[in-house]
Backbone as ProteinMPNN parsed JSONL, in Angstrom:
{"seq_chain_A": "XXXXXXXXXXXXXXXXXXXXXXXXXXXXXXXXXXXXXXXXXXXXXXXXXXXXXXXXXXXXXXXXXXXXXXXXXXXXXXXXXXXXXXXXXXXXXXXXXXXXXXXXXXXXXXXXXXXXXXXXXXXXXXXXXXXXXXXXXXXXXXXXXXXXXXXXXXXXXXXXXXXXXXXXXXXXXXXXXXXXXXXXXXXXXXXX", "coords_chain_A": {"N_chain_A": [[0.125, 5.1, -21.608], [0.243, 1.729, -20.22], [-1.994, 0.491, -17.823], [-0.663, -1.768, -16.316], [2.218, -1.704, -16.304], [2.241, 0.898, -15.079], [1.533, 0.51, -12.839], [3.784, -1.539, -11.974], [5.842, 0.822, -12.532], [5.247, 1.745, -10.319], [4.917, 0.211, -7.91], [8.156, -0.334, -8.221], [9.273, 1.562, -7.561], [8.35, 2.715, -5.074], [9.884, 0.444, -3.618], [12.465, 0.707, -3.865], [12.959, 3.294, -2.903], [12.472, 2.693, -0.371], [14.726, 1.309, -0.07], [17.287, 2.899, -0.59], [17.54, 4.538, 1.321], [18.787, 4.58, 4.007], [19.062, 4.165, 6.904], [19.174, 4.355, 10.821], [18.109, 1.667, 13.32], [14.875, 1.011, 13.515], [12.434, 0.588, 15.259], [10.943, -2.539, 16.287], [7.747, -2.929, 15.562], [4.2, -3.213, 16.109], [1.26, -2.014, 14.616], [-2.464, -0.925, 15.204], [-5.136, 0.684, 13.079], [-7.872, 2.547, 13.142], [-10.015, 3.74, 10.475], [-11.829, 6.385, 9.202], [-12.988, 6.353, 5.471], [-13.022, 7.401, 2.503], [-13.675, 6.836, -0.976], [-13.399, 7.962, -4.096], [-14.525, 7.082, -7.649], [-12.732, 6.833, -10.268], [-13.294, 7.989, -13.192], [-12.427, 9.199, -16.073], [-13.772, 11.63, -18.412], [-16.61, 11.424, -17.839], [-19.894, 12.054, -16.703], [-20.725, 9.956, -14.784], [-19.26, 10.151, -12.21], [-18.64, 8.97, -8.872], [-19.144, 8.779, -5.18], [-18.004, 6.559, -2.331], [-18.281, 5.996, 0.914], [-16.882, 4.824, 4.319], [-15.222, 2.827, 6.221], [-12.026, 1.28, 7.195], [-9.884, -1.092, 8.069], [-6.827, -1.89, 9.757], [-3.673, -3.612, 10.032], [-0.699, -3.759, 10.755], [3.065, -4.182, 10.844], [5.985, -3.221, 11.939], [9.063, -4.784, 11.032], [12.018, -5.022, 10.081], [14.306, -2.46, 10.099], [12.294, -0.444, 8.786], [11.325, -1.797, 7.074], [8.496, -3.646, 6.56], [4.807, -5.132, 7.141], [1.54, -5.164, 6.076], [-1.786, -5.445, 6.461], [-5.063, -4.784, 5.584], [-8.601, -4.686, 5.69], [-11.144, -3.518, 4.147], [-14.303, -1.098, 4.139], [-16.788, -0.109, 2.151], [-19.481, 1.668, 1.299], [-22.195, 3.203, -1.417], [-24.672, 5.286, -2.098], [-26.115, 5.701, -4.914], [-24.663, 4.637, -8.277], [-22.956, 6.617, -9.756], [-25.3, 8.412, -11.776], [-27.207, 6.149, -11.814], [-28.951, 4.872, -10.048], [-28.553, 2.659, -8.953], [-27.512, 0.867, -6.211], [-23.738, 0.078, -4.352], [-22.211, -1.639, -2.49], [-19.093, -2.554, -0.873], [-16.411, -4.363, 0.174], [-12.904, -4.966, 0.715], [-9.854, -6.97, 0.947], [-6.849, -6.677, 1.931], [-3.341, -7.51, 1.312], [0.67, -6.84, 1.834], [3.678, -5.42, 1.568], [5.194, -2.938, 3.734], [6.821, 0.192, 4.025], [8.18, 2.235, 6.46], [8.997, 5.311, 7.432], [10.458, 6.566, 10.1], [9.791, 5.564, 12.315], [9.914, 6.233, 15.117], [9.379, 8.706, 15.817], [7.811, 12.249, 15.985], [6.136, 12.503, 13.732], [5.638, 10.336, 11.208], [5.6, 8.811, 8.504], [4.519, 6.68, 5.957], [4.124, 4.254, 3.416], [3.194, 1.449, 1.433], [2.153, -1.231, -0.777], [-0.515, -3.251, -1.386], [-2.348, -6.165, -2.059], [-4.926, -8.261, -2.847], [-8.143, -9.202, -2.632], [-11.573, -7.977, -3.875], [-15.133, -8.02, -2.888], [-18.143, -7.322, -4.455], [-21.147, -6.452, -3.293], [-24.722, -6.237, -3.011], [-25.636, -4.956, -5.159], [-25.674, -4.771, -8.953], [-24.769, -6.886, -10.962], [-23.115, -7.412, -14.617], [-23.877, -10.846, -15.464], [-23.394, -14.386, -17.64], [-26.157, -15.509, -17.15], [-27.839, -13.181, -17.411], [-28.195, -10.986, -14.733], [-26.506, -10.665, -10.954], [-26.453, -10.341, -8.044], [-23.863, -10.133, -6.126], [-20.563, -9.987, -6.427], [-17.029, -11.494, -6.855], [-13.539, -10.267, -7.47], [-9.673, -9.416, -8.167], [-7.908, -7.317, -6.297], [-6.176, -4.045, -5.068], [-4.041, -1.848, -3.659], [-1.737, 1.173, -3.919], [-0.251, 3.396, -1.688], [-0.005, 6.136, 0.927], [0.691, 7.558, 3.634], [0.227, 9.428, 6.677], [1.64, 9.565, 10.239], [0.785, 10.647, 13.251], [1.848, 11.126, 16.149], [0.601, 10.487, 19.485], [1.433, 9.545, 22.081], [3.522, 6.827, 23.5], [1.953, 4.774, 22.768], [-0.741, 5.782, 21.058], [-1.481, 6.967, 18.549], [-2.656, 9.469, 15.211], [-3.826, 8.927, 12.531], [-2.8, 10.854, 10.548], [-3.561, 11.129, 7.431], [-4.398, 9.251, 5.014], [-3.707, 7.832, 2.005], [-4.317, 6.777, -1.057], [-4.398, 5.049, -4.409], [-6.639, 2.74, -5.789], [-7.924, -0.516, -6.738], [-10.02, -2.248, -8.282], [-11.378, -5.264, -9.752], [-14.091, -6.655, -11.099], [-17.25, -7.566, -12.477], [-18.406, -5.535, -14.844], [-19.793, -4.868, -17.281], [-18.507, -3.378, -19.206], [-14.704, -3.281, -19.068], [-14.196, -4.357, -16.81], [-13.242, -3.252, -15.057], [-11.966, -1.025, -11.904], [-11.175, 1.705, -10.617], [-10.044, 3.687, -8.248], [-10.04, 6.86, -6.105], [-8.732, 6.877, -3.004], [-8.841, 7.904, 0.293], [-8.329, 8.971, 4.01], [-8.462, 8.771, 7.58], [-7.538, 8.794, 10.571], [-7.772, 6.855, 13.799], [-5.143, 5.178, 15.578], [-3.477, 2.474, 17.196], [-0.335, 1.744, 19.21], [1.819, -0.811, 19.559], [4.485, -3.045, 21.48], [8.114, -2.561, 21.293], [9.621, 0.359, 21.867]], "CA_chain_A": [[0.939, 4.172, -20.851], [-0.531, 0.843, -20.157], [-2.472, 0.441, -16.306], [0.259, -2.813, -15.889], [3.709, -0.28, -16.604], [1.958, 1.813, -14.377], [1.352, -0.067, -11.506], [4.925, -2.24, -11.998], [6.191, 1.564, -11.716], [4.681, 2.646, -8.884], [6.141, -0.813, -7.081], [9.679, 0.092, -7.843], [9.816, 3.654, -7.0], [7.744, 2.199, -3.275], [10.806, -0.256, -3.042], [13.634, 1.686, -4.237], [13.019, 4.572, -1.627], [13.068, 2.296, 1.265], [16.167, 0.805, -0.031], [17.66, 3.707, -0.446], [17.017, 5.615, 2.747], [19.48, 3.535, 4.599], [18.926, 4.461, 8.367], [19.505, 3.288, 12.121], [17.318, 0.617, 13.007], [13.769, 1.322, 13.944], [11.8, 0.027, 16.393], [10.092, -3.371, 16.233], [5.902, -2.62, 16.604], [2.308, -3.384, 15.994], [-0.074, -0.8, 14.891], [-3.735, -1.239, 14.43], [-5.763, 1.862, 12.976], [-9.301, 2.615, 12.02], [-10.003, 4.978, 9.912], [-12.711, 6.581, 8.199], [-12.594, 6.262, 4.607], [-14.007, 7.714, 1.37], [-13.258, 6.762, -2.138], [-13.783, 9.133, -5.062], [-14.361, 6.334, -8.279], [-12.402, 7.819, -11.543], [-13.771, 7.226, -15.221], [-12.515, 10.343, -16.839], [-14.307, 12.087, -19.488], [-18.27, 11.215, -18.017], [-20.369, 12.302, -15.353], [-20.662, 9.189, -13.611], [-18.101, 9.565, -11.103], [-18.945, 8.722, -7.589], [-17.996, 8.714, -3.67], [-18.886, 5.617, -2.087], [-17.984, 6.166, 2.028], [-17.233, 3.684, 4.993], [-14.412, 2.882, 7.393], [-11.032, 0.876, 7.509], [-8.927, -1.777, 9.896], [-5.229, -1.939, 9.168], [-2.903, -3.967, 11.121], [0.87, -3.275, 9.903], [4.088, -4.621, 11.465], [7.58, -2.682, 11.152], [9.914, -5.948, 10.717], [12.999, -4.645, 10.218], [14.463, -1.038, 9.577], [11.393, 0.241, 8.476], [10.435, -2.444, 6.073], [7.492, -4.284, 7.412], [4.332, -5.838, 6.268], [0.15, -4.59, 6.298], [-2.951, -6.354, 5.88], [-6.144, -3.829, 5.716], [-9.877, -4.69, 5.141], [-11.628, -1.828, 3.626], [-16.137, -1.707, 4.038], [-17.595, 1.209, 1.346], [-21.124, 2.089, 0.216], [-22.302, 4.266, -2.11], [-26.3, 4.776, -2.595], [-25.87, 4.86, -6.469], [-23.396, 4.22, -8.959], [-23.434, 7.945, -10.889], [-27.061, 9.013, -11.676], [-27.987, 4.836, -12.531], [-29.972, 4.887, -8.885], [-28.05, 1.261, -8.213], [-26.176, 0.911, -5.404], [-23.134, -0.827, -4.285], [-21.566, -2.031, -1.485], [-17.585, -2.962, -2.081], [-15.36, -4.779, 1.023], [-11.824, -5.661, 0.125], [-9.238, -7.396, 1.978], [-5.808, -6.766, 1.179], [-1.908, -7.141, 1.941], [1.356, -6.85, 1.434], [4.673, -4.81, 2.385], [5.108, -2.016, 3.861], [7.744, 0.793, 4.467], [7.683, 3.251, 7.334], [10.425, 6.383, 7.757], [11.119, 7.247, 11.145], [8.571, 5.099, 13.411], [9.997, 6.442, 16.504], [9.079, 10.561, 15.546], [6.425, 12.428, 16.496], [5.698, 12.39, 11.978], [5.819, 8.919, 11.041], [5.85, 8.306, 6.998], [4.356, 5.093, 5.227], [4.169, 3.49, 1.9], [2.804, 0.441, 0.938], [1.636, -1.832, -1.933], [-1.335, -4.396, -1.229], [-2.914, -6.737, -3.193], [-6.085, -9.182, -2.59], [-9.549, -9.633, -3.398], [-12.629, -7.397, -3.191], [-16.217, -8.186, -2.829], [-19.229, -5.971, -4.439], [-22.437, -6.906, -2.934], [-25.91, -5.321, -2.719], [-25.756, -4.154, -6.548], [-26.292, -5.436, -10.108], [-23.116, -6.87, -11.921], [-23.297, -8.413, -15.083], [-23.054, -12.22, -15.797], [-24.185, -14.993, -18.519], [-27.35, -15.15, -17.15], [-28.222, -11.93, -16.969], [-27.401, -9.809, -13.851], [-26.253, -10.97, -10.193], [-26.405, -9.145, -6.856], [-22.665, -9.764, -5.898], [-19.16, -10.484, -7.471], [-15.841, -10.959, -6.144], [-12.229, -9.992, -7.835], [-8.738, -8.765, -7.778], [-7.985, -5.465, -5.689], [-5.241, -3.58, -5.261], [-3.782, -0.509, -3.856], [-0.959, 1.555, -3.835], [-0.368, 4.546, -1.225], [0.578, 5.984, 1.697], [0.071, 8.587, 4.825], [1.216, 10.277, 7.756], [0.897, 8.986, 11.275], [1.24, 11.843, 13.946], [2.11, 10.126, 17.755], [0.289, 11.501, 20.654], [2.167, 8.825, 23.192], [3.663, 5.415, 22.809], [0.921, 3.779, 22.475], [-1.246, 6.074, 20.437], [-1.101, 8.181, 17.108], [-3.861, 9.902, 14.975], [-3.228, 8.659, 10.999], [-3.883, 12.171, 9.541], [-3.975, 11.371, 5.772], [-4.192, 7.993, 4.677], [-4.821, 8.142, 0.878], [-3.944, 5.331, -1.948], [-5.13, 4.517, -5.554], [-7.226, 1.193, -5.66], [-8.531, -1.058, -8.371], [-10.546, -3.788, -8.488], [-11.756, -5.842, -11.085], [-15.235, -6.477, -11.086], [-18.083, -7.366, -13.595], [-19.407, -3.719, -15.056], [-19.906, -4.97, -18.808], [-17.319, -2.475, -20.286], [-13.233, -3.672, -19.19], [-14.138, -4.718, -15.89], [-11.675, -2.643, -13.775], [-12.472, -0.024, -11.102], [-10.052, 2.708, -10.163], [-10.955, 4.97, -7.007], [-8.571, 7.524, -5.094], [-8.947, 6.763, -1.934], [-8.737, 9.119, 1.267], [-8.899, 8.535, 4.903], [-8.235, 9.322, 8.884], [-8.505, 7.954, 12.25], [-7.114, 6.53, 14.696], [-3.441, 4.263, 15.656], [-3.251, 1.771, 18.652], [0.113, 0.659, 18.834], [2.388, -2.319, 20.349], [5.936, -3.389, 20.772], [9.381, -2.126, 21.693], [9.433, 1.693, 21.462]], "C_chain_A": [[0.003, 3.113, -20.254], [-0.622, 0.805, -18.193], [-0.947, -0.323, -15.882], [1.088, -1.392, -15.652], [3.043, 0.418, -15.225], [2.193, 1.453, -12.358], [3.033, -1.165, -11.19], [5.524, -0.67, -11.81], [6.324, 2.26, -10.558], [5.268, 1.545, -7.936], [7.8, -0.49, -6.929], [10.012, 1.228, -7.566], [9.595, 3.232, -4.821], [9.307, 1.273, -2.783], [11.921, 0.526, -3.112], [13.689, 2.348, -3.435], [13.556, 4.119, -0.727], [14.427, 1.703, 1.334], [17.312, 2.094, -0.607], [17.918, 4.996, 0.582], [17.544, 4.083, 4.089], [19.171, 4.2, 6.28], [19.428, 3.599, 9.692], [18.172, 2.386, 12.17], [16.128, 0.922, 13.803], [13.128, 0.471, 14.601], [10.491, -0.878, 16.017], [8.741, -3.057, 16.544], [5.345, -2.964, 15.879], [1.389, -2.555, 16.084], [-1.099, -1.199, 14.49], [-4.721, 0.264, 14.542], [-7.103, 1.014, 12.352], [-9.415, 3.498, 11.731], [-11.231, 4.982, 8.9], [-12.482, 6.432, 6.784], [-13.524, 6.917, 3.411], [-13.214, 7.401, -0.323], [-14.389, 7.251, -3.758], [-13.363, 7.484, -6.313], [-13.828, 7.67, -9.573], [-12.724, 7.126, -12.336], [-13.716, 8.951, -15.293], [-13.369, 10.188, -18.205], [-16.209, 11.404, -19.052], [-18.598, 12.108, -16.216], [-20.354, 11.488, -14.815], [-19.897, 8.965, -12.135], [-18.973, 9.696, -9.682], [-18.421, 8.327, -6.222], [-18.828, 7.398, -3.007], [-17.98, 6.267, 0.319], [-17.949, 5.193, 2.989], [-15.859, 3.803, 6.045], [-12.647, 1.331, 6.6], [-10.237, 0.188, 8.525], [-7.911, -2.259, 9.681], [-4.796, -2.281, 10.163], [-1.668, -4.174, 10.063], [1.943, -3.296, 11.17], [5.384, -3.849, 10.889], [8.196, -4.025, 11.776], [11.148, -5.518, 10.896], [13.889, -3.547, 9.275], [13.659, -0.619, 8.771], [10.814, -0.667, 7.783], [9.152, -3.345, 7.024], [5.949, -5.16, 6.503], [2.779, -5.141, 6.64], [-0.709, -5.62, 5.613], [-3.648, -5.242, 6.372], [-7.289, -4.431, 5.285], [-10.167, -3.271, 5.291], [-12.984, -2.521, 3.368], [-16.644, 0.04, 3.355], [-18.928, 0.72, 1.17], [-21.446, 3.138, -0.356], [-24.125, 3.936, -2.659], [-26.6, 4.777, -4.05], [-24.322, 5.231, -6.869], [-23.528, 5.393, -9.895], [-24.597, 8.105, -10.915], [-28.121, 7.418, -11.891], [-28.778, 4.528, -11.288], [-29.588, 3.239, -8.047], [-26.932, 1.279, -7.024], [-24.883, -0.06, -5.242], [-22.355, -0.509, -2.969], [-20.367, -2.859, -1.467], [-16.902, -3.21, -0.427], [-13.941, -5.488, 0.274], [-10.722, -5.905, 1.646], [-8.158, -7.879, 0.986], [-4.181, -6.713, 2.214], [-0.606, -7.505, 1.765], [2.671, -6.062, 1.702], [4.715, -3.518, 2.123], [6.387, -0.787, 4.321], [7.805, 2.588, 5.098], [9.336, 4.524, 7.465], [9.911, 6.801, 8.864], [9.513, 7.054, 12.293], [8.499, 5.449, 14.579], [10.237, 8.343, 16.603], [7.972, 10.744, 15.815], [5.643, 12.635, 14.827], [6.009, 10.967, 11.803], [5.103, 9.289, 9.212], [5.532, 7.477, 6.255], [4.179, 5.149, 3.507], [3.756, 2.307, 1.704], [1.784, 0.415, -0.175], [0.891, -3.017, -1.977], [-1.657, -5.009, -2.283], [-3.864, -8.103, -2.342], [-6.74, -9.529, -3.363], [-10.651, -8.476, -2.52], [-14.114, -8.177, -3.715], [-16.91, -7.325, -2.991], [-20.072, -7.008, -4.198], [-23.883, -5.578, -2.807], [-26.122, -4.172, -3.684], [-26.294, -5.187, -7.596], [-24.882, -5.378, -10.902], [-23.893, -7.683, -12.83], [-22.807, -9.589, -15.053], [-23.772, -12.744, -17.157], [-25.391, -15.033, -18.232], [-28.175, -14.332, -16.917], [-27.811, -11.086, -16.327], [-27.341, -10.539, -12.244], [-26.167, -10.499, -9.408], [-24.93, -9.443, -6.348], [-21.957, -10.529, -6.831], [-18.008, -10.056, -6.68], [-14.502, -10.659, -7.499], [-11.375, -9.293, -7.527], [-8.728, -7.62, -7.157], [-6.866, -5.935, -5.245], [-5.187, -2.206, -5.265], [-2.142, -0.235, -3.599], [-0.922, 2.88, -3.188], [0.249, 4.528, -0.041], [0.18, 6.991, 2.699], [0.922, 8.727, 5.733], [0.702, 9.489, 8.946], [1.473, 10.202, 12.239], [1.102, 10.864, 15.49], [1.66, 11.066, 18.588], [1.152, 11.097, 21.97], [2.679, 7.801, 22.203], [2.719, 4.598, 22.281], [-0.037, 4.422, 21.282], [-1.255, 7.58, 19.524], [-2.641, 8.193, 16.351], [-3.076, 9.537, 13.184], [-4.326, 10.161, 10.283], [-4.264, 12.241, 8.257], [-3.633, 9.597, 5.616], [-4.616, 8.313, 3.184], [-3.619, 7.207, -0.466], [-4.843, 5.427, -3.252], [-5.466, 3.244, -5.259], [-8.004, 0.743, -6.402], [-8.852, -1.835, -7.923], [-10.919, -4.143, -9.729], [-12.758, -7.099, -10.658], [-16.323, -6.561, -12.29], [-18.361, -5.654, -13.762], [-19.749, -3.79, -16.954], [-19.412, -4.096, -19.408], [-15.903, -3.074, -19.968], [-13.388, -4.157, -17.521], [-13.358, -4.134, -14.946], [-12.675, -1.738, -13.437], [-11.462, 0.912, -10.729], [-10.815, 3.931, -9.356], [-9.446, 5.674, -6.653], [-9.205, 7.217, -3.878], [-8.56, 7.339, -0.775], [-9.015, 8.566, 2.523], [-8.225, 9.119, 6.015], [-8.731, 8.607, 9.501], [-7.254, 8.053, 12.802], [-5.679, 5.132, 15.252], [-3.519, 3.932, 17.179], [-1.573, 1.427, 17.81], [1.286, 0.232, 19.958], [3.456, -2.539, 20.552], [6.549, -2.634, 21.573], [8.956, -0.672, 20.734], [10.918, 2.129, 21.062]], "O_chain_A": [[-1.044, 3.54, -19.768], [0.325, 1.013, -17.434], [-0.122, 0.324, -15.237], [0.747, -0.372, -15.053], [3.754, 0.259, -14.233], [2.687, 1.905, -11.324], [3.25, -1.447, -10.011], [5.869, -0.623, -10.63], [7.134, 3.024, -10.032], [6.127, 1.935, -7.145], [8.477, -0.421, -5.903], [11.13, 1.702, -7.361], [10.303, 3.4, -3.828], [9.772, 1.465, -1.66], [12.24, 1.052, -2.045], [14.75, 2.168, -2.836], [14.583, 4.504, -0.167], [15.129, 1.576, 2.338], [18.321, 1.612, -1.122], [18.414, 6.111, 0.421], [16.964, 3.165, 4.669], [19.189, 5.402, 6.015], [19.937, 2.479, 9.651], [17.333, 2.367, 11.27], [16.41, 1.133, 14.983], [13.455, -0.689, 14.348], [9.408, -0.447, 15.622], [8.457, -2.896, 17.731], [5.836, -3.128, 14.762], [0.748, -2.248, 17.089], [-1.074, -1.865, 13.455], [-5.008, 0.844, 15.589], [-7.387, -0.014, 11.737], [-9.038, 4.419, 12.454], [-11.588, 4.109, 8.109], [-11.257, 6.327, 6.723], [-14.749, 6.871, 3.518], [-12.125, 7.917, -0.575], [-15.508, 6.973, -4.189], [-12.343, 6.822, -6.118], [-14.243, 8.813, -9.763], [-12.589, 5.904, -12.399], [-14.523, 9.755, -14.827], [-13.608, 9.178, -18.866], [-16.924, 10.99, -19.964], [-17.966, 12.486, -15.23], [-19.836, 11.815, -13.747], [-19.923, 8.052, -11.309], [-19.887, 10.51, -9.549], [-17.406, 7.641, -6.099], [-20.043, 7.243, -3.137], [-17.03, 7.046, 0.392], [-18.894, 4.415, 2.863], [-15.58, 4.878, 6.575], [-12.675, 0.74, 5.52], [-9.936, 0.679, 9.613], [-8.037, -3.419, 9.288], [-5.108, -1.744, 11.226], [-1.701, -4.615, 8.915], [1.797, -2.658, 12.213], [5.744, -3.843, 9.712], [7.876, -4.351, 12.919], [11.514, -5.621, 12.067], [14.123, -3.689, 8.075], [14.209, -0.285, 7.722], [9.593, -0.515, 7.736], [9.248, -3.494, 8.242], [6.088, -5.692, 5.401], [2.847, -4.468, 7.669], [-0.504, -6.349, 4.643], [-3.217, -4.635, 7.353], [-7.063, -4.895, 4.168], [-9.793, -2.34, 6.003], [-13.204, -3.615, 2.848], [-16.785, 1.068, 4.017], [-19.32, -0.425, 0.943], [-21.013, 4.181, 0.134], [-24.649, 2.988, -3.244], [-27.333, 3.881, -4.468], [-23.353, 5.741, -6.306], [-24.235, 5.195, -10.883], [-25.133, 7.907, -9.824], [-29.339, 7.422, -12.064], [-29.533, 3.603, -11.587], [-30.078, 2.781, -7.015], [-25.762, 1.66, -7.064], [-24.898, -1.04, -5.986], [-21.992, 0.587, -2.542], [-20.486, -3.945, -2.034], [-16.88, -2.184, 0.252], [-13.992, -6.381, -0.573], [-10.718, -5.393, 2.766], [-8.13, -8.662, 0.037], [-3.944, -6.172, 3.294], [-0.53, -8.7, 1.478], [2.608, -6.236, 2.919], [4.489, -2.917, 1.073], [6.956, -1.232, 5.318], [7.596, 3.661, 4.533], [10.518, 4.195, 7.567], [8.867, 7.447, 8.778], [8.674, 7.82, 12.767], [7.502, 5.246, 15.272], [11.038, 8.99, 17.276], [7.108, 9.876, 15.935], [4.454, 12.952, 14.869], [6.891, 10.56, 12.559], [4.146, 10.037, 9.013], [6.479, 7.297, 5.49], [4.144, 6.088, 2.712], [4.769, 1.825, 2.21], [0.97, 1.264, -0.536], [1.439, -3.957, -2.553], [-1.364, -4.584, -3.401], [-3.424, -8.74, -1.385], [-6.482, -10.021, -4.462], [-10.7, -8.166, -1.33], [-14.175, -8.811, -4.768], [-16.86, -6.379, -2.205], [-19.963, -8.153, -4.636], [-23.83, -4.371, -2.568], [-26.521, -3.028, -3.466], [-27.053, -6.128, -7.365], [-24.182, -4.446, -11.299], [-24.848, -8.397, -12.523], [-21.631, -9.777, -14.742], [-24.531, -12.013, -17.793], [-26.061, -14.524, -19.13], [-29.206, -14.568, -16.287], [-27.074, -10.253, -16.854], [-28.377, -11.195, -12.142], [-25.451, -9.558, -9.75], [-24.68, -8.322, -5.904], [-22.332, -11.345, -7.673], [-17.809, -8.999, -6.081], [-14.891, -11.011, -8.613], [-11.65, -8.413, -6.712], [-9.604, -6.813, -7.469], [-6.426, -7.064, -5.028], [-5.711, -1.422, -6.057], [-1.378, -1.11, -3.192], [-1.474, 3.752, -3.858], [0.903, 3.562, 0.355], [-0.989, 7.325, 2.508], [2.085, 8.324, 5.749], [-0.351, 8.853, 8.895], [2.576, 10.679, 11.973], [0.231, 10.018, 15.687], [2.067, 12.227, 18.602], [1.538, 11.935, 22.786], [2.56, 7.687, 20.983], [2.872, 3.803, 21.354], [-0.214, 3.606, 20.377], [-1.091, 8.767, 19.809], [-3.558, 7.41, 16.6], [-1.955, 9.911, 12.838], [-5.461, 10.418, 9.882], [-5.058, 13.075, 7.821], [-2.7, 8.972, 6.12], [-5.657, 8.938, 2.98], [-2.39, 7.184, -0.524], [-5.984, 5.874, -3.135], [-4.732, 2.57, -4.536], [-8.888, 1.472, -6.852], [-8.175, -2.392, -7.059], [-10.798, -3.404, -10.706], [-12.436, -8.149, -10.103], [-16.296, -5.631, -13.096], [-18.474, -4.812, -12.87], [-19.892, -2.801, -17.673], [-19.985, -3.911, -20.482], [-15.674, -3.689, -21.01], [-12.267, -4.308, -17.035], [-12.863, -4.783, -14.024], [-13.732, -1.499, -14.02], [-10.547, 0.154, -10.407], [-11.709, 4.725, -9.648], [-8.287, 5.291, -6.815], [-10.426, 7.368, -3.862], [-7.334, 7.243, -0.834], [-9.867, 7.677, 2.512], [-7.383, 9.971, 5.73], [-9.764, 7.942, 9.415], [-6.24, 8.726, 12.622], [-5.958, 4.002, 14.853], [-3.596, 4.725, 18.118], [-1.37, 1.085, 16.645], [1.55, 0.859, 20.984], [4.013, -2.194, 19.509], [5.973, -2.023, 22.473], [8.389, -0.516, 19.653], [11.137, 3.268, 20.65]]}, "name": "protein", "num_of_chains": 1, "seq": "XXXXXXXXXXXXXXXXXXXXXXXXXXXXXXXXXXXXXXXXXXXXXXXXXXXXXXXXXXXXXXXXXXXXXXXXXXXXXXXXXXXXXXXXXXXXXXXXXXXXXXXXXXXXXXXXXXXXXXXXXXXXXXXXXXXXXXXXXXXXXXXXXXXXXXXXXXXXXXXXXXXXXXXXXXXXXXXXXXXXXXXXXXXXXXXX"}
């Protein structure tokens, strides 16, 4: 099944739910989390796979009855790239809409589907003239997590965890695909 199909499925199943999960009307807010982060890179069938580690800063608006909207920068490093001893250093900055079930519970529910641009720096990508220490392109994730409420104001995001692609020199198809994993912490804002 082709990556596209894949990722055009995974959009309409994310929309479909929330429009389907008709509810009362949830409570206008402003959350901003940080959260640790780690992303596991997949290339089945080799050893190379690798965890690169770093942190997260998500600011996400519920709009109206759960639908809403997120912007996240994401800062990884990883001291090599599989056993090749190169490292890389990968920030992306992404966003796009988001849909929350039951913002005013002590379980809170999300979903969203970003899309940006990431930046690798402080590696070796190819180009025409050889090799380049950074490169930017597309990124893109799809995922979602739990938010657990300690008060109004603040919740602990116990699972944050998303697929995410970029596309990136690497002289084979240029794409990147990580799972991505994470936790922290939820400030948040607004009518309760």
């Amino acid at each position: 099944m082709p990556i596209s199909f894949r990722i055009a499925l995974c959009m309409s199943l994310f929309f479909s739910a929330g429009w389907l999960h008709a509810q009362s009307q949830q409570p206008n807010q402003l959350d901003l989390s940080v959260t640790y982060t780690a992303e596991r890179s997949l290339k089945s069938g080799t050893s190379q796979n690798f965890w690169m580690q770093g942190g997260s800063i998500e600011l996400g608006a519920n709009v109206w009855r759960g639908w809403g909207i997120a912007a996240d920068v994401t800062g990884v490093h990883a001291g090599s790239i599989g056993t090749s001893g190169v490292p890389l250093s990968l920030v992306t900055a992404t966003f796009g809409p988001r849909y929350r079930w039951h913002a005013d519970r002590r379980f809170s529910l999300y979903g969203q589907g970003l899309i940006g641009e990431g930046n690798g720096f402080s590696s070796l990508f190819p180009a025409k003239a050889g090799q380049q220490g950074e490169a930017n392109g597309f990124a893109s994730q799809v995922g979602g997590g739990v938010d657990y409420r300690l008060s109004d104001r603040f919740a602990i995001r116990v699972l944050d965890a998303a697929w995410s692609r970029t596309q990136l020199p690497n002289s084979t198809d240029n794409v990147q695909n990580t799972r991505r994993f994470g936790a922290g912490i939820v400030l948040r804002f607004g009518r309760q």
